[in-house]
OpenMM code with the backbone's topology and positions (N, CA, C; nanometers):
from openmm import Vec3, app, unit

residues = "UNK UNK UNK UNK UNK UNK UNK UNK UNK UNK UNK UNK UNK UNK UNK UNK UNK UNK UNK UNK UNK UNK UNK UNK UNK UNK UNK UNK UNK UNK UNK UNK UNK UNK UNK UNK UNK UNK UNK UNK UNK UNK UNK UNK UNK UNK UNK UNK UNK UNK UNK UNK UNK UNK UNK UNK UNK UNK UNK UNK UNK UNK UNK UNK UNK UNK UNK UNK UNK UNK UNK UNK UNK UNK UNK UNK UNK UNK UNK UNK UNK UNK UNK UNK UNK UNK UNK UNK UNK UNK UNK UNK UNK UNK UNK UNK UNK UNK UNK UNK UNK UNK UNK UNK UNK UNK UNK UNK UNK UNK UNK UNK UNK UNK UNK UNK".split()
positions = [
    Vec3(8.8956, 6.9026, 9.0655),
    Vec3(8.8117, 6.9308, 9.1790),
    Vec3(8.7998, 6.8097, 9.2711),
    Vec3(8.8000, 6.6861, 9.2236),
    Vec3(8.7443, 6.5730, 9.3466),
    Vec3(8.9074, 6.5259, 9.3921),
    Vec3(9.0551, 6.6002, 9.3511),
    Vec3(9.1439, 6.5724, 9.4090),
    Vec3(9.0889, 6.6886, 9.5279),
    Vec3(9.0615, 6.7811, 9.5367),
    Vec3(9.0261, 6.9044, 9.6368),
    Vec3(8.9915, 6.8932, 9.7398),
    Vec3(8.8643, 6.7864, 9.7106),
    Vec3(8.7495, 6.7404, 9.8193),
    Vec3(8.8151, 6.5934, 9.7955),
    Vec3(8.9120, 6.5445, 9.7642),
    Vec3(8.9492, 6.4433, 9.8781),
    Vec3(9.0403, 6.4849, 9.9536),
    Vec3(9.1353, 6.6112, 9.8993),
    Vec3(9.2146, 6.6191, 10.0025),
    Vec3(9.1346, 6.7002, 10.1388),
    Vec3(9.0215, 6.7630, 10.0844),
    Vec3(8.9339, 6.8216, 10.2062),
    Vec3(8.9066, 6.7037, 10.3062),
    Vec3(8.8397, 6.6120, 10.2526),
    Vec3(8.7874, 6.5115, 10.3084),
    Vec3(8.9016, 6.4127, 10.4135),
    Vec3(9.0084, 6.4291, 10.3683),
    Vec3(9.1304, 6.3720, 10.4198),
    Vec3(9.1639, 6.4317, 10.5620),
    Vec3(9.1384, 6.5817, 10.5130),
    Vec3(9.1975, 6.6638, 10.6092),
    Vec3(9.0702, 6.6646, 10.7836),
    Vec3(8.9401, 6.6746, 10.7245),
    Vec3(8.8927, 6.6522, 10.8144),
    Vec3(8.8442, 6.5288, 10.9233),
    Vec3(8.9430, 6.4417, 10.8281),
    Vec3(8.9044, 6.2759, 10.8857),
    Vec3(8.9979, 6.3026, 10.9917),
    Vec3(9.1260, 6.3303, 10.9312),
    Vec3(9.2144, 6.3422, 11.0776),
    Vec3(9.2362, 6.4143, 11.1588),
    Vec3(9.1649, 6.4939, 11.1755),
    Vec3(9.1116, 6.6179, 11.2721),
    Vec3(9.0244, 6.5523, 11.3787),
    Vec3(8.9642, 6.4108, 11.3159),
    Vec3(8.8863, 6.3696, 11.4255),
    Vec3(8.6722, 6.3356, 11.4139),
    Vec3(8.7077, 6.4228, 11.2226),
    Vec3(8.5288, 6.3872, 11.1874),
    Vec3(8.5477, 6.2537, 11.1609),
    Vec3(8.3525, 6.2396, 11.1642),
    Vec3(8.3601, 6.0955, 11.1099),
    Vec3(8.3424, 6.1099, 10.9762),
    Vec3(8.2955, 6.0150, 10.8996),
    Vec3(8.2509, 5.9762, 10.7578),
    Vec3(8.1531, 6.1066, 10.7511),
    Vec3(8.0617, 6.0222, 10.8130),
    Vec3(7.8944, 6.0956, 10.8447),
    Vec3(7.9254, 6.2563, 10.7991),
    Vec3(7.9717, 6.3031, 10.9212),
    Vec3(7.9832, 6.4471, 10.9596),
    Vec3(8.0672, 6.5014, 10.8627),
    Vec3(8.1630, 6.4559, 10.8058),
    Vec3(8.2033, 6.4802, 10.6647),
    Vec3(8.1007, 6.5096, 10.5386),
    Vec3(8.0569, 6.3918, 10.5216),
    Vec3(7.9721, 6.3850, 10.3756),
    Vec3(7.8335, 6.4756, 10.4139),
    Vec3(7.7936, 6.5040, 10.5927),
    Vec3(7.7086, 6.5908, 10.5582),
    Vec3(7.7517, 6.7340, 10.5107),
    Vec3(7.8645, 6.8011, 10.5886),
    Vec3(7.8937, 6.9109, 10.5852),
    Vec3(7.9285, 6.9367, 10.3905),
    Vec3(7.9438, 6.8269, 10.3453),
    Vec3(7.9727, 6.8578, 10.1953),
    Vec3(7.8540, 6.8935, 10.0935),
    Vec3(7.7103, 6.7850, 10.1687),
    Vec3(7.6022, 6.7825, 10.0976),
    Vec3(7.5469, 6.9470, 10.1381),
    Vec3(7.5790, 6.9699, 10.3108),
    Vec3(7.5352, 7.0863, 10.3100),
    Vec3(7.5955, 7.2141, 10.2006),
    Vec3(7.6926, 7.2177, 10.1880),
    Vec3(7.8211, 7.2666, 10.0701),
    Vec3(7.7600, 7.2481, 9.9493),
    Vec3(7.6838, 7.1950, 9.9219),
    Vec3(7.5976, 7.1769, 9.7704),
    Vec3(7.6728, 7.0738, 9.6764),
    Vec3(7.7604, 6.9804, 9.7444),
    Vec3(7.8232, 6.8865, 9.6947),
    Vec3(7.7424, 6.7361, 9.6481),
    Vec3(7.8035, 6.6694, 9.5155),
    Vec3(7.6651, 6.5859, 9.5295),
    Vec3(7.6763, 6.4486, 9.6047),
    Vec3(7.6123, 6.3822, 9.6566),
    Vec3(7.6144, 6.2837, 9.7854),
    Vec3(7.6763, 6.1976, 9.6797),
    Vec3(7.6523, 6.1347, 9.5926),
    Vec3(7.6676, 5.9890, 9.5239),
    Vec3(7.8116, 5.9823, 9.5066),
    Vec3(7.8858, 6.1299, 9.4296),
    Vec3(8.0518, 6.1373, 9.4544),
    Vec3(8.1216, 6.1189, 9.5536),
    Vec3(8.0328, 6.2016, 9.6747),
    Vec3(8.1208, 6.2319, 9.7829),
    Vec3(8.1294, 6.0844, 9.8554),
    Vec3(7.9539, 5.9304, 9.8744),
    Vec3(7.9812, 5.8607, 9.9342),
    Vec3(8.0880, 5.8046, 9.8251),
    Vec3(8.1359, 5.7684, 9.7555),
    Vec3(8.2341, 5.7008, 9.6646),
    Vec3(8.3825, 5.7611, 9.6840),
    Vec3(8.3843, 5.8729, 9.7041),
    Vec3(8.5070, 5.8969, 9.7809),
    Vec3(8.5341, 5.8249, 9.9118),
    Vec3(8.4031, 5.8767, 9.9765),
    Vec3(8.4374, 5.7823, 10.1458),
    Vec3(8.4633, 5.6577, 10.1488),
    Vec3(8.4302, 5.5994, 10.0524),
    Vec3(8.4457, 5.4454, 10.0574),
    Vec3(8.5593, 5.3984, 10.0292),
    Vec3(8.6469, 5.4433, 9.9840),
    Vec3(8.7898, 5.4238, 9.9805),
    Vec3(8.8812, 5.4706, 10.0704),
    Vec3(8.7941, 5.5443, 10.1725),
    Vec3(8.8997, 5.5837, 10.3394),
    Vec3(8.8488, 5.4918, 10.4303),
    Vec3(8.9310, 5.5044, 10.5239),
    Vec3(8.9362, 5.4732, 10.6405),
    Vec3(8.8635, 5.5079, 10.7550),
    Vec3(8.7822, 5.4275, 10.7987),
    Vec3(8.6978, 5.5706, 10.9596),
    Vec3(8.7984, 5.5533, 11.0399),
    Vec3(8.7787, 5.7024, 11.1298),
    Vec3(8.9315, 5.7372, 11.1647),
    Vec3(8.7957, 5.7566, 11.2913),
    Vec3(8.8932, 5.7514, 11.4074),
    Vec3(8.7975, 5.7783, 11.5861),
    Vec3(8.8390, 5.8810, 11.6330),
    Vec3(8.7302, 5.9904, 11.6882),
    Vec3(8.7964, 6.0714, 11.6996),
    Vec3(8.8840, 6.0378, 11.8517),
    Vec3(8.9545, 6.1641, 11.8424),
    Vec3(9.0734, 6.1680, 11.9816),
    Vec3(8.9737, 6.2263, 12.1070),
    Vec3(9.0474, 6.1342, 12.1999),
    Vec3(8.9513, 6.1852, 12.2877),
    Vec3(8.9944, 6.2990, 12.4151),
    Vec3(8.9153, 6.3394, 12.4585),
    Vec3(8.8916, 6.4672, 12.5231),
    Vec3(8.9937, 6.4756, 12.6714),
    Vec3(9.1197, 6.5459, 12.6474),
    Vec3(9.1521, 6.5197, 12.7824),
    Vec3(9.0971, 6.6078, 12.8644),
    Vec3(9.0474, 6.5831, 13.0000),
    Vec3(9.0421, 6.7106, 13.0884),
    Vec3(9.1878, 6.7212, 13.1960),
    Vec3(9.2620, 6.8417, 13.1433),
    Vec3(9.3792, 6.8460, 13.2140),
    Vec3(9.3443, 7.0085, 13.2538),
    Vec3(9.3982, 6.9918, 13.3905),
    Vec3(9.3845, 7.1030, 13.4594),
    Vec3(9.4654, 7.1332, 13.5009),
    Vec3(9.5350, 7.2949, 13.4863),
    Vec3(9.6456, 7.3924, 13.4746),
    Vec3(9.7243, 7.4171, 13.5577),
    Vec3(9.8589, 7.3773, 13.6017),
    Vec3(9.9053, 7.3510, 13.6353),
    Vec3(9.8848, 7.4782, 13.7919),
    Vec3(9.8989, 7.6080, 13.6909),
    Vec3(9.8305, 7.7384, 13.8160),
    Vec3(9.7005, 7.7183, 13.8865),
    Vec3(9.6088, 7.6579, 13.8092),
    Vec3(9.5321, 7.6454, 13.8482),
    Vec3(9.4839, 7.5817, 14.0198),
    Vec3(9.5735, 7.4341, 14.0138),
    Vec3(9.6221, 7.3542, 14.1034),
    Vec3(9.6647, 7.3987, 14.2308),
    Vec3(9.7844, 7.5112, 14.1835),
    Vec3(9.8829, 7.5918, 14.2636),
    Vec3(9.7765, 7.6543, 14.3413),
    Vec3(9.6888, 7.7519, 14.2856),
    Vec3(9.6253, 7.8260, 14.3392),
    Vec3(9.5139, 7.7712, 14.4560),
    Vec3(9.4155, 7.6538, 14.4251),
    Vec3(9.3302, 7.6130, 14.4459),
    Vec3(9.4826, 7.5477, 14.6287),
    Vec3(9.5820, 7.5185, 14.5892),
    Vec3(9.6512, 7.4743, 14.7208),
    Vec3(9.6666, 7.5967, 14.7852),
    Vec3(9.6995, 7.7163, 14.7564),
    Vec3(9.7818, 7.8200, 14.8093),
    Vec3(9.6242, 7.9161, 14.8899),
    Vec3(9.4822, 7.8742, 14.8432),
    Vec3(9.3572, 7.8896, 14.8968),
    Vec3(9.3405, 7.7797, 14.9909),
    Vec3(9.3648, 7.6636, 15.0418),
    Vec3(9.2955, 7.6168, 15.0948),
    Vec3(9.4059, 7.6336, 15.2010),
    Vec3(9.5513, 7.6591, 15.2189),
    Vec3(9.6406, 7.6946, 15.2920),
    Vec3(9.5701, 7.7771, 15.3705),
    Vec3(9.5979, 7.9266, 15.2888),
    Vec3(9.4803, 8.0295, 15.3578),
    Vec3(9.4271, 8.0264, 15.4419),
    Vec3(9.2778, 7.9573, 15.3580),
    Vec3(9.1453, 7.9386, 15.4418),
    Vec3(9.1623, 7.8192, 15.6096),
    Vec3(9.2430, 7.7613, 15.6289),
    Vec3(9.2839, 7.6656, 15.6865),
    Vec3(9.3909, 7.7622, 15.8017),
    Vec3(9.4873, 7.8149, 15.7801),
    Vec3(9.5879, 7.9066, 15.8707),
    Vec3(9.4742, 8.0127, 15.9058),
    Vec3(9.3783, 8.0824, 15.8570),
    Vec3(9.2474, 8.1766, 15.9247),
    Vec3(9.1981, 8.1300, 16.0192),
    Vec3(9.1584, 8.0126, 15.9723),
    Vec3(9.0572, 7.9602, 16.1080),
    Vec3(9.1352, 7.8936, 16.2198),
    Vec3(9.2376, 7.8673, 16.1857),
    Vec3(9.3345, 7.7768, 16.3010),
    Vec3(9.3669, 7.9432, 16.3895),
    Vec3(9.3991, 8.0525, 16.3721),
    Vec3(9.4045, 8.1914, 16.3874),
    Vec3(9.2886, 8.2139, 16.4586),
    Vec3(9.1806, 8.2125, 16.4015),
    Vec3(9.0301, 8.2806, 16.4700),
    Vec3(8.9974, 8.1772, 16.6007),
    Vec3(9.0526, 8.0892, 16.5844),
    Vec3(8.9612, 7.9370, 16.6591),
    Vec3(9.0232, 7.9221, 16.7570),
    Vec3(9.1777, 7.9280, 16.7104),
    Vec3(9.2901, 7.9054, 16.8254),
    Vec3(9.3201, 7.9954, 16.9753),
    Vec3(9.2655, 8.1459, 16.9534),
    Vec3(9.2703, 8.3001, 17.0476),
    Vec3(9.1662, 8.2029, 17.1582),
    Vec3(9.2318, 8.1395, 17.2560),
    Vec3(9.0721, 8.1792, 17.4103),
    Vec3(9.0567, 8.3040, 17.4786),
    Vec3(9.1399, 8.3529, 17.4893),
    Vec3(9.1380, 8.5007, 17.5377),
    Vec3(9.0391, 8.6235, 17.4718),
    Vec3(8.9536, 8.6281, 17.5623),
    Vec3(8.9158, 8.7170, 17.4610),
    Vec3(8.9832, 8.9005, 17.4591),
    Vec3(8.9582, 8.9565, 17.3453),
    Vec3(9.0064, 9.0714, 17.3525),
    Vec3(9.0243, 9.1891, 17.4450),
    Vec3(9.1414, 9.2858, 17.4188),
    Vec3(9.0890, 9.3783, 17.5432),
    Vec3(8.9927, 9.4552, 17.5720),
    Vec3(8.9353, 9.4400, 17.4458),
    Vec3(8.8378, 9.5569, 17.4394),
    Vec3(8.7129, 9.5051, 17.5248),
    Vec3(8.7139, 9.3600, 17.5317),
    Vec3(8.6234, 9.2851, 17.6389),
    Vec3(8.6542, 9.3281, 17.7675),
    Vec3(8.7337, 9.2946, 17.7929),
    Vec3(8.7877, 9.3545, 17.9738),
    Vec3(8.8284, 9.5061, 18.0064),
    Vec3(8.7663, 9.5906, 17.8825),
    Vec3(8.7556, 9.7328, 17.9422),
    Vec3(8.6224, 9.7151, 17.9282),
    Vec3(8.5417, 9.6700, 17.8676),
    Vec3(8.3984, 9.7083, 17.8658),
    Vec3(8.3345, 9.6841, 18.0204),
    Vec3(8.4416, 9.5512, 18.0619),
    Vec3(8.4128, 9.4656, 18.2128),
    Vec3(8.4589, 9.5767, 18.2945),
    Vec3(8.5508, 9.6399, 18.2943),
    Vec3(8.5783, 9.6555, 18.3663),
    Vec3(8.5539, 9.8593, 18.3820),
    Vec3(8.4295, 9.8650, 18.3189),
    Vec3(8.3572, 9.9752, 18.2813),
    Vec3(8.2449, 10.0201, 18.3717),
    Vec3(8.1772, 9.8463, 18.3378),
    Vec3(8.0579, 9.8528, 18.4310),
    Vec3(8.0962, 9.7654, 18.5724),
    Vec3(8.2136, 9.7757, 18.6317),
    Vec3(8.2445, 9.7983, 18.7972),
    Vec3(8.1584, 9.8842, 18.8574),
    Vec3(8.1016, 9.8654, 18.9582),
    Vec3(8.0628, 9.9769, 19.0010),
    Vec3(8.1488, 10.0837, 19.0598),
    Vec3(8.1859, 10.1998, 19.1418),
    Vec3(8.2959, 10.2388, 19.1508),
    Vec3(8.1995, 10.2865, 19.3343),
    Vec3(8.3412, 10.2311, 19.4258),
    Vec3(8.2850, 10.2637, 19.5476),
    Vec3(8.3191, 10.4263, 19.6168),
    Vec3(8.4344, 10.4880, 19.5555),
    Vec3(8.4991, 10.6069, 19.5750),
    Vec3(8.5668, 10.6752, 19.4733),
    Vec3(8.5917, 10.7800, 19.4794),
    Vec3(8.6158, 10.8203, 19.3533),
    Vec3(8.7236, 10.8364, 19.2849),
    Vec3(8.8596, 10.7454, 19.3414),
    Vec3(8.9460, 10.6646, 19.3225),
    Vec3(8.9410, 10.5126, 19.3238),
    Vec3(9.0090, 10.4846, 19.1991),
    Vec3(8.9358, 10.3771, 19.1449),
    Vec3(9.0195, 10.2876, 19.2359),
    Vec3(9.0024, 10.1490, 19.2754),
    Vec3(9.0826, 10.0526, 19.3724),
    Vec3(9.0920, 9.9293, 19.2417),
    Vec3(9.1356, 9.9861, 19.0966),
    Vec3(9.1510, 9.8759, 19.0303),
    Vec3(9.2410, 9.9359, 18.9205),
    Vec3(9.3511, 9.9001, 18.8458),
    Vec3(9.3841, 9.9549, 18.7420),
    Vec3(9.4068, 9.8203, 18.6387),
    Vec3(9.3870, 9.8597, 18.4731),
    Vec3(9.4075, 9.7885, 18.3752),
    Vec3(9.4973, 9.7918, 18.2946),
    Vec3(9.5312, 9.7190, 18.2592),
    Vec3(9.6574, 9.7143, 18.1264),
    Vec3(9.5600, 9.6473, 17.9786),
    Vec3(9.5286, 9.7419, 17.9545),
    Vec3(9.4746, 9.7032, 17.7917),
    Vec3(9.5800, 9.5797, 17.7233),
    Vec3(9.7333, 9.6191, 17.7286),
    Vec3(9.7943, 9.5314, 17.6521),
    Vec3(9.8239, 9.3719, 17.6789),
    Vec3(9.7832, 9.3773, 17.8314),
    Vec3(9.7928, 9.2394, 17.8635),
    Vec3(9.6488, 9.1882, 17.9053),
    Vec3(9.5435, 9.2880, 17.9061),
    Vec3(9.3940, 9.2265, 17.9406),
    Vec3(9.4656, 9.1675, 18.1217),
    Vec3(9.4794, 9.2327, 18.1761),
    Vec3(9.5588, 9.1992, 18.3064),
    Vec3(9.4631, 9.3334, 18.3669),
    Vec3(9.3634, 9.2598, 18.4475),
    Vec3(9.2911, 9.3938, 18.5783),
    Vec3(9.4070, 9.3266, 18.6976),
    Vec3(9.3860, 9.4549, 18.7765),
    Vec3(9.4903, 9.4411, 18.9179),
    Vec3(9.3998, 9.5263, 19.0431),
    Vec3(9.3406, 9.4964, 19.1000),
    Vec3(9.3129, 9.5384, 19.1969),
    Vec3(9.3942, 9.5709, 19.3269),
    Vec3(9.3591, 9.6677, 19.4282),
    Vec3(9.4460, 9.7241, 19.4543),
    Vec3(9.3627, 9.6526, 19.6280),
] * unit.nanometer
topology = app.Topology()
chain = topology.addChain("A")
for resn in residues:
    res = topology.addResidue(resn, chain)
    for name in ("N", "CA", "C"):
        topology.addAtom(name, app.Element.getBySymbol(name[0]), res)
């Protein structure tokens, strides 16, 4: 049995526990402390590895291929001075009208009034 729980003990040193967190999880285990510190004392404290934060390579991609986006929208919305046609029929709605032929015609597609 104490080849068992050293090879337990082995196994979780290099995983990254410490001593500590070892010999508690054993005492919690109903193991008895006085064996288990006498095992520890013949290892090594091992540190654990530390934590990379690496972020996914899609992740990256995506977060570029959004700010592309959001960036080509507004250069789009911001960039139009013209305003729409639907502006220069509304203008050209409330003309008043002097006869009942109109002395103005519109081209919706070019926002182009022409008076006559």
């Amino acid at each position: 049995m104490t080849d068992q729980v050293l090879d337990y003990i082995k196994q979780e040193l290099q995983k990254g526990f410490t001593k500590q967190e070892v010999l508690e999880r054993l005492i919690a285990s109903g193991y008895d402390s006085q064996k288990i510190l006498a095992l520890l004392k013949n290892l090594p404290e091992t540190k654990k590895p530390e934590e990379k934060h690496v972020l996914n390579f899609g992740v990256i991609v995506l977060i570029i291929i959004l700010l592309i986006g959001i960036s080509f929208a507004l250069l789009v919305f911001f960039e139009s001075e013209e305003p729409p046609a639907e502006v220069f029929q509304v203008l050209v709605e409330q003309i008043p009208e002097k006869s009942q032929s109109p002395n103005y015609s519109f081209d919706p597609a070019t926002g182009i009034i022409t008076f006559a």
